[in-house]
C-alpha positions in Angstrom: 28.8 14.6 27.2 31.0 11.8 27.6 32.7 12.9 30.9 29.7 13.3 32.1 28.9 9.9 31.3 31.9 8.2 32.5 31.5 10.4 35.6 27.8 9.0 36.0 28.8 5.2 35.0 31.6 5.6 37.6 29.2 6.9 40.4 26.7 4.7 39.1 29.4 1.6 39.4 28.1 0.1 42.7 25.1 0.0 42.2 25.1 -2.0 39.2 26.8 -4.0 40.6 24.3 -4.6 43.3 21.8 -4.7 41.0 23.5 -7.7 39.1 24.2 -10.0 42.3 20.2 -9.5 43.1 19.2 -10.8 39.4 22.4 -13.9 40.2 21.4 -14.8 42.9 17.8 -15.1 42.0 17.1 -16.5 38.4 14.2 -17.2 36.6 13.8 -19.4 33.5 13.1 -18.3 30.1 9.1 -16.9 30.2 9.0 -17.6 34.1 10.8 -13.8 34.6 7.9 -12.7 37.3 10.0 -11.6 39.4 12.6 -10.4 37.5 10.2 -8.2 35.9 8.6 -7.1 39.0 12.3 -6.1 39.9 13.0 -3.6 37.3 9.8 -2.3 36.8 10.4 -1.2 40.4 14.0 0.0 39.4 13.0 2.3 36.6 9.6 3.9 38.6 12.4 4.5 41.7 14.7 6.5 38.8 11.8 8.0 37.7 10.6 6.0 34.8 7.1 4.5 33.6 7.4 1.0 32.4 5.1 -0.9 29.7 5.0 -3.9 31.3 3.7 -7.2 30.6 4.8 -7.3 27.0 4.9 -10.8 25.6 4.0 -12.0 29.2 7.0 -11.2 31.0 9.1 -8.2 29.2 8.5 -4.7 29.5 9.6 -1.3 27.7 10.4 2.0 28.7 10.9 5.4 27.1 13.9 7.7 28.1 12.4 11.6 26.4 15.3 13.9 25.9 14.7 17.0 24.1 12.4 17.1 20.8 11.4 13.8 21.5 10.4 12.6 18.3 13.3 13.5 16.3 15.2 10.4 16.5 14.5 6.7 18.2 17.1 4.2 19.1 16.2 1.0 21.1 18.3 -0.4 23.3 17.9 -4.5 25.0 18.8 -6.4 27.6 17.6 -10.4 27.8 16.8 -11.2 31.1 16.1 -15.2 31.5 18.3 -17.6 33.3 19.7 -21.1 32.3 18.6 -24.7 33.4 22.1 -25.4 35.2 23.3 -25.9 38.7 25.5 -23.0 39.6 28.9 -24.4 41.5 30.7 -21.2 42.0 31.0 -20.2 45.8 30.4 -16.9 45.8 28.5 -14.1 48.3 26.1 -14.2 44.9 25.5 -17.4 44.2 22.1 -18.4 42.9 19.3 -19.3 45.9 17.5 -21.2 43.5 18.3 -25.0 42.7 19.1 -25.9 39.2 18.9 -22.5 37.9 21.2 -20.5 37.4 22.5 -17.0 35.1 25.3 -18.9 33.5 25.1 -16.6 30.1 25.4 -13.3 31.8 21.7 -11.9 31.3 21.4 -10.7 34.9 25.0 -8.6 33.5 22.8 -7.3 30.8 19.7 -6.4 32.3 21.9 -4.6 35.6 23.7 -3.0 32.8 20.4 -1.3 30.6 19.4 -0.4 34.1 22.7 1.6 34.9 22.0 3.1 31.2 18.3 4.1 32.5 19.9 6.2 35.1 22.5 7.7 33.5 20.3 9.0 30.9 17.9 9.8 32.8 20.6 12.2 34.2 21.1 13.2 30.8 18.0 13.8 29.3 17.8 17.9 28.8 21.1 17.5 27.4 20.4 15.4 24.1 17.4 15.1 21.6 14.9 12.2 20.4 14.1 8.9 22.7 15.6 6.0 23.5 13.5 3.1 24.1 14.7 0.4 26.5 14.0 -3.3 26.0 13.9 -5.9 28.5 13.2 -8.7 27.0 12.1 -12.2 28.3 12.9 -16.1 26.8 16.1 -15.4 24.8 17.5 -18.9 25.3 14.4 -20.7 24.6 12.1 -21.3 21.3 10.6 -19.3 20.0 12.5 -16.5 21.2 11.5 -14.0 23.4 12.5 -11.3 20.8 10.2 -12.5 18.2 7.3 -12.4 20.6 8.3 -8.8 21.6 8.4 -8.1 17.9 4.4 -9.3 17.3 3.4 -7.1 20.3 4.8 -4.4 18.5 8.1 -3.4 20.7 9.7 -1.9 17.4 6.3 0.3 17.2 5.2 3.4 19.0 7.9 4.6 18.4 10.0 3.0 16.1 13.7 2.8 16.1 15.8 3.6 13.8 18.4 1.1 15.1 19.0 -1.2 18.0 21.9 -1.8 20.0 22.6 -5.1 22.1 25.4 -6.5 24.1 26.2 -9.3 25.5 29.1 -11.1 27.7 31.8 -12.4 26.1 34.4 -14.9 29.0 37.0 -15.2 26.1 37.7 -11.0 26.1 39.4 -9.5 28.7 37.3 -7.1 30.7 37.9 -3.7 29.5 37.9 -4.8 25.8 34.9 -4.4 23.5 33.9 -6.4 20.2 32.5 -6.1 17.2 32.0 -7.8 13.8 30.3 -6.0 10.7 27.9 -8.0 8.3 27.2 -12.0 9.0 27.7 -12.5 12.7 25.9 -15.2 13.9 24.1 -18.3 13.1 20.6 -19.2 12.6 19.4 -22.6 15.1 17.5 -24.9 13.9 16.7 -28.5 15.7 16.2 -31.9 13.6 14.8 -34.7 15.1 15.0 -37.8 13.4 12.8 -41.5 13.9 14.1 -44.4 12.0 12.2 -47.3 11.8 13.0 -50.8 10.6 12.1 -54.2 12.1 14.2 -55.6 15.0 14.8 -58.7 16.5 17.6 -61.2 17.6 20.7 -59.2 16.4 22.2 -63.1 15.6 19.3 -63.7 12.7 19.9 -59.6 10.7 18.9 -61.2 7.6 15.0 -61.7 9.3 15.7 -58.1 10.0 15.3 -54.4 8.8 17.9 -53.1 10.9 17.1 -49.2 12.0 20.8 -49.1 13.6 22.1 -49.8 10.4 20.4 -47.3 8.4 20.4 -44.8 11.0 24.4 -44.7 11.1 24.3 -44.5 6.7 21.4 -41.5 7.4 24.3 -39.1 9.8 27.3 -39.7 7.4 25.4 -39.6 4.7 24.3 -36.2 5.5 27.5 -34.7 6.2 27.6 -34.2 2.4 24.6 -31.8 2.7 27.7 -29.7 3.7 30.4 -30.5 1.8 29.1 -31.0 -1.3 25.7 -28.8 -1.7 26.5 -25.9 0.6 27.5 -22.6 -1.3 31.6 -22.8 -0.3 31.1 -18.8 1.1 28.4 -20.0 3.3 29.3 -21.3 7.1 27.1 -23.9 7.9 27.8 -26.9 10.5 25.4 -29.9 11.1 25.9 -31.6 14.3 24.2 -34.8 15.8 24.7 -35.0 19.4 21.8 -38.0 20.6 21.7 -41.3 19.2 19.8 -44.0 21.1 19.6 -47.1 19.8 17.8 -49.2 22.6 18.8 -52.4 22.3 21.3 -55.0 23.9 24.1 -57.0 22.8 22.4 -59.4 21.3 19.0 -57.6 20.2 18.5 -55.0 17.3 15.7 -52.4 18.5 12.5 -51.6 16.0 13.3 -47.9 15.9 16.7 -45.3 16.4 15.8 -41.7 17.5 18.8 -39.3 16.7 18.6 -35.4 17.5 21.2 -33.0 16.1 21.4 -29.3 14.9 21.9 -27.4 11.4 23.4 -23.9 11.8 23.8 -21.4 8.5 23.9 -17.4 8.0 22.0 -17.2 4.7 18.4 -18.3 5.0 18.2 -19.1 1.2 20.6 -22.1 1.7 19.0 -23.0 4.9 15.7 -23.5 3.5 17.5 -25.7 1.1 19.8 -27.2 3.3 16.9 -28.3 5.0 14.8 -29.7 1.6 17.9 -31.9 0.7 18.6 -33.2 4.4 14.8 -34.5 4.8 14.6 -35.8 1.2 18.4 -37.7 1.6 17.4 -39.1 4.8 13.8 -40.4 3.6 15.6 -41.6 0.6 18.4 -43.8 2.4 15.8 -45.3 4.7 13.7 -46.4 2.0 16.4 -47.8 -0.2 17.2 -49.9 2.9 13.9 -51.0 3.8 12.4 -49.3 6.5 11.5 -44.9 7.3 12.4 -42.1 8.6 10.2 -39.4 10.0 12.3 -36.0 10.1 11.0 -33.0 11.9 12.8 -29.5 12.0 11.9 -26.8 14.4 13.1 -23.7 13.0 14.8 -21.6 15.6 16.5 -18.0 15.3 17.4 -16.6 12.1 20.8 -15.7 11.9 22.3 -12.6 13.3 23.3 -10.0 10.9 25.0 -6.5 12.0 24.4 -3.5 9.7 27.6 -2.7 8.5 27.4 1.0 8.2 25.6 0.9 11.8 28.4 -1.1 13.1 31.2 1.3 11.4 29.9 3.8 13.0 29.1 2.6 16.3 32.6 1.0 16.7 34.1 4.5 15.9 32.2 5.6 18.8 33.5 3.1 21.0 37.0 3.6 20.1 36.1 7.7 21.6 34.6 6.5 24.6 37.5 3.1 25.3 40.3 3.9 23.0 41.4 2.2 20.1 43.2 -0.6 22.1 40.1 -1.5 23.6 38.2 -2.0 20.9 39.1 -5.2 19.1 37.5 -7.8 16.1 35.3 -10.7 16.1 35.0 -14.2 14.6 31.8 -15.4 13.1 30.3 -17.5 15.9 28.1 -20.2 15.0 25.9 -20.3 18.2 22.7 -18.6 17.9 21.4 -15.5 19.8 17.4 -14.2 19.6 18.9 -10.5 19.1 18.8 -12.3 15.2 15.0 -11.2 15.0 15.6 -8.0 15.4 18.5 -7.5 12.9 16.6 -9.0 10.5 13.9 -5.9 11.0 15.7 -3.3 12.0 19.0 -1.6 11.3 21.1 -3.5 14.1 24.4 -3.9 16.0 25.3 -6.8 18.5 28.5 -6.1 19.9 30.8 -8.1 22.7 31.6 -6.6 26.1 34.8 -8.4 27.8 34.2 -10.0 31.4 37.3 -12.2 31.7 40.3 -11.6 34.2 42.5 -15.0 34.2 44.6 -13.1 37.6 41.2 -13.6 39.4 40.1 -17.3 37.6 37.1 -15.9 35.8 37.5 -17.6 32.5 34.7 -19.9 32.0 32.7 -20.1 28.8 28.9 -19.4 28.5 26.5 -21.8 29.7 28.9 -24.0 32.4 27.9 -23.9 36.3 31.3 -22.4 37.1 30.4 -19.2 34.8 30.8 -15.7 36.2 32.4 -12.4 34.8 34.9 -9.7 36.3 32.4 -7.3 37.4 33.7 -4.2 36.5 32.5 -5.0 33.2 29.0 -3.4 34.0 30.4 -0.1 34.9 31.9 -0.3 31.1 28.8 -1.7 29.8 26.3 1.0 31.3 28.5 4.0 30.4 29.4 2.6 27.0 25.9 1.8 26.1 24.7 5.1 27.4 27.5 6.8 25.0 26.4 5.1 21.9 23.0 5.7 22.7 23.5 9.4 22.7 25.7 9.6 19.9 23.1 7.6 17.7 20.8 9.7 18.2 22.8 12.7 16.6 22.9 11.0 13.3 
């Protein structure tokens, strides 16, 4: 089985690739994936393949039946939205639409599922139970397109017994995979601070309830949230990265608006984390005179890989890239959606290299010069295909 899925990934290689410079060059922004959706519906019914589409909106599913059908479920996803970014790399690719642009690799991801969709569809007299593909919209925008997957029932009829994501990873060299048991990554959540005070001419502060002034005590203050209340085995970070202020030289403004973000992988101390922060913050303005008005949108949980799942599935990496190829990860404190469904379901989120520094391809995530070494995807398909099949003969 796995020559014959290297041998199908390798045949499979251009088209992939194909398939990922259509999704580039025309992206979509998170829950606006019309198109994209229309695109691989079309994909899987030319393989052969009913979709469900139009779950949550703009995602859709599809069943791949190999023998006995029922014996064993795996899920596998893909995210498919693109980013709010200008792309600036000058490429045959390059996106057609302006200010939007697949700068986390999701068009890499969804072209990959697709090469796994044909590959087992190859396959499928020659393993038993179903996998069930997920390609799913809104990833990088709240609420999450997982979550809304998730309430239309995408881990139901039938249900997984695990799920399997990848995703991009500019700092690994292509060829490489990576993986990380347990805590993985971080849970998102936005604050969003108003402080209030009484302004006026910045030469007369004792007529004054300065909201600069209490503003600045509120963000250092708060810094020992972390330091001194956070469990010590806990990663956390809290970040403010707005602070306006909108006054002049010589004139203090009525109000400060700050926004910043609280990031944790244990959602006990982030419910608390939270409590302390809104109750410090009220607290300092009032001891200085004026208010604060804190809101927190909760965003994803954090991501947590089931250890025995991810034992096992690294094992099967190592047979299908060698040991060499197969390396460890960091904790990473940005946030990924793929959190709601670990949080559910047994799950593994895994790293798949796209970096070649000989061809200048070593830009992070998220910038407008982002772009991976593209025979990443004929890894990603044929790997993911592998440890689809070999999950299913747990």
């Amino acid at each position: 089985m796995l020559d014959s899925i290297k041998s199908l990934a390798h045949q499979y290689a251009a088209d992939i690739v194909n398939t990922r410079r259509h999704l580039h060059a025309h992206p979509e922004l998170s829950f606006q994936e019309r198109n994209t959706a229309r695109f691989v519906a079309d994909q899987l019914k030319a393989i052969g393949i009913t979709p469900q589409e139009g779950v949550a909106d703009t995602g859709l599913t599809a069943l791949i039946e190999g023998r006995n059908p029922s014996s064993r479920v795996i899920a596998l996803r893909a995210d498919m939205d693109a980013l709010p970014i200008h792309e600036a790399n000058n490429v045959p690719y390059k996106s057609t639409v302006e200010g939007v642009m697949h700068a986390c690799g999701h068009d890499a991801h969804t072209a990959s599922l697709l090469g796994v969709a044909r590959i087992l569809h190859v396959l499928r007299d020659q393993f038993d139970g179903t996998v069930k593909l997920v390609f799913q919209p809104g990833e990088e925008k709240a609420p999450g397109g997982a979550s809304l997957m998730i309430k239309e029932g995408v881990l139901e009829n039938p249900t997984p017994a695990s799920m399997i994501g990848q995703h991009v990873a500019p700092n690994i060299p292509v060829g490489k995979i990576g993986f990380r048991e347990g805590m993985y990554m971080a849970s998102t959540d936005e604050l969003y601070l108003t402080v209030r005070g009484k302004g006026g001419h910045a030469a007369m502060p004792d007529n004054l309830v300065d909201p600069v002034l209490i503003a600045s005590h509120i963000i250092v203050a708060l810094q020992q949230i972390i330091s001194r209340n956070r469990p010590p085995a806990s990663p956390s970070v809290l970040s403010f990265g707005r602070f306006i202020a909108d006054g002049v030289t010589n004139v203090i403004p009525n109000e400060v608006t700050i926004q910043g973000t609280f990031r944790c992988m244990n959602e006990g101390w982030r419910a608390e984390g939270q409590r302390r922060m809104v109750k410090l913050a009220e607290g300092i303005a009032e001891a200085m005179g004026g208010s604060c008005e804190f809101t927190i949108v909760n965003g994803y949980p954090f991501l947590k890989n089931h250890p025995e799942l991810t034992r096992r599935i690294r094992a099967q990496a190592v047979e299908y890239m060698g040991a060499d190829n197969v390396v460890d990860l960091d904790l990473w404190m940005a946030g990924e959606d793929f959190a709601f469904y670990s949080q559910v379901v047994d799950s593994c989120f895994y790293r798949l290299g796209t970096r070649n520094e000989s061809r200048g391809i070593i830009s992070g995530v998220h910038t407008p010069t982002f772009d991976i070494d593209e025979a990443a995807l004929e890894t990603g398909a044929g790997l993911m295909s592998w440890l689809a099949v070999r999950e299913l003969m747990v």
